[in-house]
C-alpha positions in Angstrom: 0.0 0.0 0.0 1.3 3.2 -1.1 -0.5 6.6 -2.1 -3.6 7.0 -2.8 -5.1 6.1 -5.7 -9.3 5.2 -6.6 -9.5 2.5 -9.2 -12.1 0.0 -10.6 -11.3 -3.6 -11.2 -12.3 -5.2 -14.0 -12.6 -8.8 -14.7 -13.2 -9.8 -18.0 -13.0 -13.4 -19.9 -10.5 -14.4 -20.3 -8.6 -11.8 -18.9 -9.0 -9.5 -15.9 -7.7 -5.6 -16.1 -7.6 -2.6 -13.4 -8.4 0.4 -15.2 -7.6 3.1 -12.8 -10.6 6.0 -12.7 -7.7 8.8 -11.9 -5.9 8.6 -15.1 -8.3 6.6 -17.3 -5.0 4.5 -18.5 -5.2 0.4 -18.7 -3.0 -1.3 -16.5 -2.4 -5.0 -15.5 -2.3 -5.8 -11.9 -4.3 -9.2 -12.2 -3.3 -12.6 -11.7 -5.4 -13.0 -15.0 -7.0 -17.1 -15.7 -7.2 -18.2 -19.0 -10.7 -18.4 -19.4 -13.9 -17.9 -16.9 -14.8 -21.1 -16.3 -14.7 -21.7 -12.4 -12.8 -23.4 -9.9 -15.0 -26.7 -8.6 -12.5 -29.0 -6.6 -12.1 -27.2 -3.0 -9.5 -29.7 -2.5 -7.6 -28.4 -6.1 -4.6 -25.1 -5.7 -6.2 -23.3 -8.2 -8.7 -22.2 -5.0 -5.6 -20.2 -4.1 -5.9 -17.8 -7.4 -7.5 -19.6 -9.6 -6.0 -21.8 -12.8 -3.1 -18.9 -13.7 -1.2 -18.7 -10.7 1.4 -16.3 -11.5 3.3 -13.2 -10.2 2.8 -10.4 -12.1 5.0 -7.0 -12.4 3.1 -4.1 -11.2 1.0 -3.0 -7.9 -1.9 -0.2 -7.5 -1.3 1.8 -5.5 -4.0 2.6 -2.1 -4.0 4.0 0.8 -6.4 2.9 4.0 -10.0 4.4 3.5 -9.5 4.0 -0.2 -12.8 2.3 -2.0 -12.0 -0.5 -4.0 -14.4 -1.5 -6.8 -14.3 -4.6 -8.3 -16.3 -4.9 -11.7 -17.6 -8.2 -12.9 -18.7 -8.8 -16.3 -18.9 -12.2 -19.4 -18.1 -10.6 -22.6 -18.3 -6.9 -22.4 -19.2 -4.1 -19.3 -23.1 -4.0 -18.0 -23.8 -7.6 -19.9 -25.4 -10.1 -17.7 -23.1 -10.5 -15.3 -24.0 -14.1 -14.1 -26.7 -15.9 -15.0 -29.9 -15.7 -13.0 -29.8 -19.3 -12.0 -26.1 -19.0 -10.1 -27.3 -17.9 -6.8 -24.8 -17.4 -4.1 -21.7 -15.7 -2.4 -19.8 -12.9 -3.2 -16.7 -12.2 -1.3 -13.6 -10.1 -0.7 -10.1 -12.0 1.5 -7.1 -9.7 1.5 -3.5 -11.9 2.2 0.3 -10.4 2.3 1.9 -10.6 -1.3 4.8 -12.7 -0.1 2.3 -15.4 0.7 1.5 -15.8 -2.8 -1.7 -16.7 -1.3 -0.2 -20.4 0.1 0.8 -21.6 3.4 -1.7 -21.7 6.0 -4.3 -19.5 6.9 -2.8 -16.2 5.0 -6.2 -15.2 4.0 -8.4 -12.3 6.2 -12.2 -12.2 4.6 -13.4 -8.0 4.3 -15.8 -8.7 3.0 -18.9 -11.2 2.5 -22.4 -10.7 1.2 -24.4 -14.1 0.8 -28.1 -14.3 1.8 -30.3 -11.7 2.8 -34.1 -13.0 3.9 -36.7 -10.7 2.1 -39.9 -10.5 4.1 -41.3 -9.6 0.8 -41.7 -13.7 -0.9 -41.4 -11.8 -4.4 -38.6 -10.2 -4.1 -35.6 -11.2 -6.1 -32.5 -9.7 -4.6 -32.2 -12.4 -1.6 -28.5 -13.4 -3.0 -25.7 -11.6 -3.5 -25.4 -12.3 -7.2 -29.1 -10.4 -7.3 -27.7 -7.9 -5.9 -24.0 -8.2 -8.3 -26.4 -8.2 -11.3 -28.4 -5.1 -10.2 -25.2 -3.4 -9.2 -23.9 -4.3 -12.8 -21.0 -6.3 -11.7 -20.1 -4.0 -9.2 -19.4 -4.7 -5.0 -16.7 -2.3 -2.6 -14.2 -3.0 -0.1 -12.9 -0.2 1.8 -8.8 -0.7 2.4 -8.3 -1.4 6.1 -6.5 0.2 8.2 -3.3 -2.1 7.7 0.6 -1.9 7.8 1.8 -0.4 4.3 3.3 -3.0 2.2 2.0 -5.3 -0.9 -1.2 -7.3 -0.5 -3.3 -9.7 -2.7 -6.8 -8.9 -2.7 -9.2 -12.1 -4.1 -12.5 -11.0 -5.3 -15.0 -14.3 -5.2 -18.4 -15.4 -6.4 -19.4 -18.8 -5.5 -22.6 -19.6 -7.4 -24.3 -22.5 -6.1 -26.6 -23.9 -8.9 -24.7 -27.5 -8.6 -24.0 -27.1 -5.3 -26.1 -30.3 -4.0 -23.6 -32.7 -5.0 -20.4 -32.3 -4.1 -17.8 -32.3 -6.5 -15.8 -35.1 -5.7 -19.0 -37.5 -6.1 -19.8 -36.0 -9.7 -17.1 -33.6 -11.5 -20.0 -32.1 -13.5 -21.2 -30.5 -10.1 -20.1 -28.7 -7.2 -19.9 -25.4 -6.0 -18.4 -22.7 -8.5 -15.6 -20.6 -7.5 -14.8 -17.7 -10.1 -12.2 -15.9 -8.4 -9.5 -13.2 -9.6 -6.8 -11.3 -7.8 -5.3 -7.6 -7.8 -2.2 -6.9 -6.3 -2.0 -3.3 -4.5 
């Protein structure tokens, strides 16, 4: 963590990019996977950050207070986000860069939205992926108050349309886990 510095995140198949809002200029900060199809084995490394674990060159710089956006999309910005049948989790962990994410519990959750009871039986913005899609794509963490140095931040949906088996019984089911992380 450095100076500050507002940005949106941008994840994008099959690539994910920061574009920063100050200077409008593209930038790659993203452990980026090769295509959007989700993580399903729990038990797999590619939980850790995906199927393209890789260092990559460049932080963003924040500072503590800062709002981070992250901006979920399929093909292009404010498409459909996810479909309406992947109900489920969205999420924000934050972990020290030098942990590339591995060893133990490096991994601090800031942020979880999951279900949300609606007295009203019609509505349909229980889960947080209602809520993702009519935020087109977008959830905020604000950057804690933390010792300056580089962190990973891993943004996560977990949809849950296949969830009732698990995925070591039937490798066509599972959980989802579409996850991508910025370095800052």
């Amino acid at each position: 963590m450095k100076s500050s510095s507002l940005f949106v995140l941008l994840a994008v198949a099959p690539q994910i990019i920061i574009i920063p809002t100050v200077t409008g200029e593209t930038f790659i900060y993203i452990r980026s996977p090769p295509t959007n199809e989700p993580v399903k084995d729990i038990y797999s490394n590619d939980m850790t950050c995906n199927v393209h674990n890789r260092a990559v060159p460049q932080t963003v710089n924040v500072a503590t207070g800062d709002n981070l956006t992250f901006e979920w999309y399929h093909e292009s910005r404010k498409d459909d986000i996810i479909n309406d049948s992947h109900k489920g989790a969205v999420q924000v962990y934050i972990a020290p860069s030098a942990s590339n994410g591995t060893g133990g519990a490096v991994w601090t959750k800031l942020f979880s939205d999951s279900y949300a009871y609606a007295f009203d039986s019609s509505s349909n913005n229980k889960w947080a992926t209602d809520r993702l899609r009519r935020a087109k794509g977008q959830h905020h963490v604000i950057i804690p108050n933390i010792p300056t140095g580089d962190y990973l931040f891993r943004a996560e949906i977990i949809a849950l349309h296949q969830a009732q088996v698990r995925y070591d019984q039937d490798h066509d089911k599972g959980a989802e886990f579409l996850t991508f992380h910025a370095f800052v």
